[in-house]
C-alpha positions as CSV (number, residue, x, y, z in Angstrom):
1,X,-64.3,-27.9,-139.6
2,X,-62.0,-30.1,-141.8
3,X,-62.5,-28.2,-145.1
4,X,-61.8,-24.8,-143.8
5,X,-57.8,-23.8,-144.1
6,X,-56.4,-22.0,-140.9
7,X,-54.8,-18.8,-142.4
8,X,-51.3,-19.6,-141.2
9,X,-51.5,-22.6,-143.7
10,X,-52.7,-20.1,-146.1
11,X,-49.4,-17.8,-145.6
12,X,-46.9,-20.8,-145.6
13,X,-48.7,-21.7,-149.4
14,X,-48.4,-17.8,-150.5
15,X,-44.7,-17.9,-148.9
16,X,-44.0,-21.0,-151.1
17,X,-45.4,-19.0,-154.2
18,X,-49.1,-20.1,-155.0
19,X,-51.3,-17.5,-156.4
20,X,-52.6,-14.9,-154.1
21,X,-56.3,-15.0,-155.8
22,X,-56.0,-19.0,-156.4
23,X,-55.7,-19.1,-152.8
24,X,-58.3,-16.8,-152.4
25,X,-61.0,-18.6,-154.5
26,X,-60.3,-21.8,-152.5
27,X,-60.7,-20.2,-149.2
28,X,-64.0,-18.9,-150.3
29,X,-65.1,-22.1,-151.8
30,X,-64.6,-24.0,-148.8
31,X,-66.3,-21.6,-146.9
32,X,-69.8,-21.8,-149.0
33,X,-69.2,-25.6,-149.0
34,X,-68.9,-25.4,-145.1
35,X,-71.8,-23.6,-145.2
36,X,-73.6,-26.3,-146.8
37,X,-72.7,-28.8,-144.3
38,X,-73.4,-27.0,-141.1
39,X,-75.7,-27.9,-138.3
40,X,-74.4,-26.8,-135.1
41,X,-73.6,-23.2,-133.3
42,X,-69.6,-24.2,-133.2
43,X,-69.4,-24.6,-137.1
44,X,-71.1,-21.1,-137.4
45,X,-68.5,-20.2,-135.0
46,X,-66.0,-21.9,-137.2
47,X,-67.2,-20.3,-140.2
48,X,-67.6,-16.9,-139.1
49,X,-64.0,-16.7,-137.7
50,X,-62.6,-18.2,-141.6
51,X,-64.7,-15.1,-143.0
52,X,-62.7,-12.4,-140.6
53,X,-59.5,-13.1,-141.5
54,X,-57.5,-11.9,-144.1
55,X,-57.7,-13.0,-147.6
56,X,-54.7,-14.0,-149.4
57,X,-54.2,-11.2,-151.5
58,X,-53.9,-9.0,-147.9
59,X,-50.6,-10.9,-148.3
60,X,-50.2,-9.3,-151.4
61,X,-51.3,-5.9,-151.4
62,X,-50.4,-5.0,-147.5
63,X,-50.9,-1.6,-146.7
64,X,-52.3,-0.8,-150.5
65,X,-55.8,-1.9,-150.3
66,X,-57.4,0.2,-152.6
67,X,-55.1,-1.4,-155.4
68,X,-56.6,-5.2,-154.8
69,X,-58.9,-6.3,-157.2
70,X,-61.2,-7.8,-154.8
71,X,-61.3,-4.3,-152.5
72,X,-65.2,-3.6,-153.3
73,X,-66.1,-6.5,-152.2
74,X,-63.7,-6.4,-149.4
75,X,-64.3,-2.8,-147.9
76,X,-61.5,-3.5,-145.5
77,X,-62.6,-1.3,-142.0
78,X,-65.9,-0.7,-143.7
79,X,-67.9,-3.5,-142.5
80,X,-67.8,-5.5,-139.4
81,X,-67.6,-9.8,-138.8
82,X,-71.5,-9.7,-138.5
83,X,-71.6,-7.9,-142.1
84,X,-69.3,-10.0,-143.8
85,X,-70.5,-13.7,-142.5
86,X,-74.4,-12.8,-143.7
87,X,-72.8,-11.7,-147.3
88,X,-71.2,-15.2,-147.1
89,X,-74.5,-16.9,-146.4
């Protein structure tokens, strides 16, 4: 899908020095706005793959989850694809 950003796009944008939770907000806005526009298995596909990966601040905060801001709603290892793509919905 055209509006969702392929995480290594997201890196190269953090690596050039954009926000870490800018960058986060927009992947999760174009998530829910995928969301909106899907119709077919292969988007859901799509969409549950963008909601695996890492978020931006990952790229911040490495190894030190538990000091992210967004780490409740995260629950890295806590909660599997499935989990995470019906909180999206």
């Amino acid at each position: 899908m055209e509006s969702l950003v392929a995480f290594h796009k997201i890196v190269a944008r953090y690596q050039r020095g954009e926000n870490a939770i800018d960058l986060t907000v927009e992947k999760w806005l174009r998530i829910r706005e995928s969301l909106e526009k899907t119709f077919t298995l292969s988007n859901f596909k799509e969409i549950l793959d963008a909601v695996s990966i890492k978020v931006p601040l990952c790229l911040q905060y490495k190894d030190n989850c538990a000091l992210c801001p967004v780490w409740t709603a995260c629950g890295k290892g806590h909660e599997g694809s499935f989990g995470k793509f019906i909180r999206a919905i």
